[in-house]
N, C-alpha and C positions, 0 to 999 in steps of 0.2 A: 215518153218523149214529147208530147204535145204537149206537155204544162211545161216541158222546159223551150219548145219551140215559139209557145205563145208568151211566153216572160224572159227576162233574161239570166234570172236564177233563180231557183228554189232551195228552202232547208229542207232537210233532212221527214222533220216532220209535220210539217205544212204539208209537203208533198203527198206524205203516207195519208194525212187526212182527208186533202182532195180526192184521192183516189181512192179513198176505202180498206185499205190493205194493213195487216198489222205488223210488226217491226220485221220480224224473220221474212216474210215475203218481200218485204219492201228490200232490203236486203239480200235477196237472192236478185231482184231486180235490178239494182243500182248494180253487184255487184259482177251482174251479165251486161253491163252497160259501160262499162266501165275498160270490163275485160278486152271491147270490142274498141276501143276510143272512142266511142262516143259521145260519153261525157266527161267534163274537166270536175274536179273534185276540191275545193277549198274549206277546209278545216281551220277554226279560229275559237275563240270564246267571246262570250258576249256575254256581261256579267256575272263571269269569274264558270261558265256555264259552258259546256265545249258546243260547239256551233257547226255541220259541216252540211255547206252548200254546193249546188250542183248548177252547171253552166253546159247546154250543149256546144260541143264542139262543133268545126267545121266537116269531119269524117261523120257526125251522127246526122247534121242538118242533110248532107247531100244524101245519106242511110235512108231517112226519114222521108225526104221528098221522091226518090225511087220506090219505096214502099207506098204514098198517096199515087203517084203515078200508076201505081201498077193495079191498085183498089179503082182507081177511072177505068183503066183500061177494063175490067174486069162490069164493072158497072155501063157502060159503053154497048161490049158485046151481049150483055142480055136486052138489049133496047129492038 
């Protein structure tokens, strides 16, 4: 969710590589991310090559910043 909150879309495998992950995980990922609405999904081709990019949504960004919210919070009461 952070590479899609710091960008405004990611492919497919760009993403797997920043993250380290290989097809089947990456894939279980997107596909629990997806399940939730969290991200929007756009499929196309890009020299004749199938292409499918990932866009977060507005249900994942508010997900995402409740989730940092709650690592502060968390980070806060050990101080």
């Amino acid at each position: 969710m952070s590479v899609l909150i710091a960008n405004d879309s990611y492919d497919f495998n760009s993403m797997k590589e920043i993250i380290g992950l290989t097809d089947g995980s990456m894939a279980s990922h997107i596909k629990a991310l997806e399940k939730e609405k969290y991200i929007l999904v756009n499929k196309s081709f890009v020299d004749r090559k199938p292409n499918t990019r990932y866009k977060v949504s507005e249900k994942g960004r508010t997900a995402f910043r409740k989730h940092l919210d709650a690592l502060e919070a968390v980070v806060r009461s050990q101080k």
